[in-house]
C-alpha positions in Angstrom: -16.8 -8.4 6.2 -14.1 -6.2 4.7 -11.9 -8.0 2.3 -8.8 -6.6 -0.1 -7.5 -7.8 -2.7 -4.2 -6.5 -3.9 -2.8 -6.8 -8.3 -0.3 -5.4 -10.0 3.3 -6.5 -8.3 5.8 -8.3 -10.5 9.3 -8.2 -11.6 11.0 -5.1 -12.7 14.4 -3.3 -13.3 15.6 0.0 -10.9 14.6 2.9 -12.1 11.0 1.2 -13.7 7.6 2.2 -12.4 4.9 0.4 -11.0 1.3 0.9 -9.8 0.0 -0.9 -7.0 -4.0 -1.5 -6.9 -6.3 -2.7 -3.6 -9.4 -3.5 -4.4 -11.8 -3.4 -1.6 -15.0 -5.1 -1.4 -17.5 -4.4 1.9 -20.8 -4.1 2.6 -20.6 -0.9 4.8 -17.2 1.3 4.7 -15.9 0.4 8.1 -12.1 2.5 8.0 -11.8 6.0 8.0 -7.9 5.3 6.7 -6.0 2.8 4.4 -2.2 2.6 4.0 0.1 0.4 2.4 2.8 -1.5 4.2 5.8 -4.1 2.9 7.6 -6.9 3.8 10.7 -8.0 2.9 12.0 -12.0 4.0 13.7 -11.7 7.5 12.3 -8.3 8.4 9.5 -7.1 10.4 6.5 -5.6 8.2 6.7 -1.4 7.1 4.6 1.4 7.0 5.4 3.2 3.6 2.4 5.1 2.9 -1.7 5.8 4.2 -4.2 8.4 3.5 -7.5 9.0 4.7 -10.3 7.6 3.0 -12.7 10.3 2.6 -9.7 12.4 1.0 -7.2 14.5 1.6 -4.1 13.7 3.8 -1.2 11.2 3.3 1.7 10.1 4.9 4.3 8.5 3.6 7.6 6.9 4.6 10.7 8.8 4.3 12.9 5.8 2.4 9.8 6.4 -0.4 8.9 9.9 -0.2 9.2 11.7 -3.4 9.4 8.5 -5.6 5.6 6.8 -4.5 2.5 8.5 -4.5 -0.9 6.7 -2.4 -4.0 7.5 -4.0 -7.7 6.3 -3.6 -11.0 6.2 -6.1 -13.7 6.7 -3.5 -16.5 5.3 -6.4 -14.6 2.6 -7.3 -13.3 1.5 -3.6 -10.3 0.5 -4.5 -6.5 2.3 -3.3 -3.6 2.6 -5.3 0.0 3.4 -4.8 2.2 4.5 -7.6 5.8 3.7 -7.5 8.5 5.6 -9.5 11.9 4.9 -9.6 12.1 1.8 -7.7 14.9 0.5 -6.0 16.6 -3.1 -5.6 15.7 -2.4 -1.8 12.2 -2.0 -2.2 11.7 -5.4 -3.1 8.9 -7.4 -0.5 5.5 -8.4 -0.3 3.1 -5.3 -0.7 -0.3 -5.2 1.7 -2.8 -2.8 1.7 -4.9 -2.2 5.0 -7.3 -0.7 6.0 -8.5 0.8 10.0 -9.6 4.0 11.5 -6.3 5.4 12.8 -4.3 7.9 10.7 -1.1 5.5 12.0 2.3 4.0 10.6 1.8 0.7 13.1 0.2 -2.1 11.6 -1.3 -3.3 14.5 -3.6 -0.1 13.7 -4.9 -1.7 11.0 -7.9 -4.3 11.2 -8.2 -5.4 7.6 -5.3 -6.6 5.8 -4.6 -8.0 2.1 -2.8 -11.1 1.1 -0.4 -8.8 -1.0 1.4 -8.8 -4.1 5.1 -9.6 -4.9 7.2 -6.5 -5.5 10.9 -7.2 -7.1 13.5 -4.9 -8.2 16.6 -6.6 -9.8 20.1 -4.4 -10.2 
């Protein structure tokens, strides 16, 4: 049983920061990958960012490169992604998953968060 549990969304002017965290909590690590994805209301879900769990690669969307950075604490299990100068239009739901493809489709992903509320306001 792999479960994720995603903090640190909330309400925030362009141009603010914000850091993302996905705690994961398993018995066995199951995923060689994790990514993040969003959701806005009336559009399909997004791949914006993943990197391989044991370290080194990431991949990130090109409406986010440059300004959001995906990062992982391998002792502490848990995923983060840094967001810098945020946009109205990068206001959705943020998940974190988790599966053993290094993919941008979601359906790649077997474990999934309940995500956390990102909003940008003008």
């Amino acid at each position: 049983q792999v479960q994720l549990v995603e903090s640190g969304g909330g309400l925030v002017q362009a141009g603010d920061s914000l850091r993302l965290s996905c705690a994961v909590s398993a018995r066995t690590i199951s995923w060689s990958v994790m990514g993040w994805f969003r959701q806005a209301p009336g559009k399909e879900r997004e791949f914006v960012a993943s990197i391989f769990w044991s370290g080194g690669s990431t991949l990130y969307a090109d409406s986010v490169k440059g300004r959001f950075t995906i990062s992982r604490d391998y002792a502490k299990t848990t995923l983060y992604l840094q967001m810098n100068n945020l946009k109205p239009e990068d206001t959705a739901g943020y998940y974190c998953a988790a599966g053993w493809r290094y993919s941008r489709a979601p359906n790649e992903y077997d474990h999934w968060g309940q995500g956390t509320q990102v909003t940008v306001s003008t």
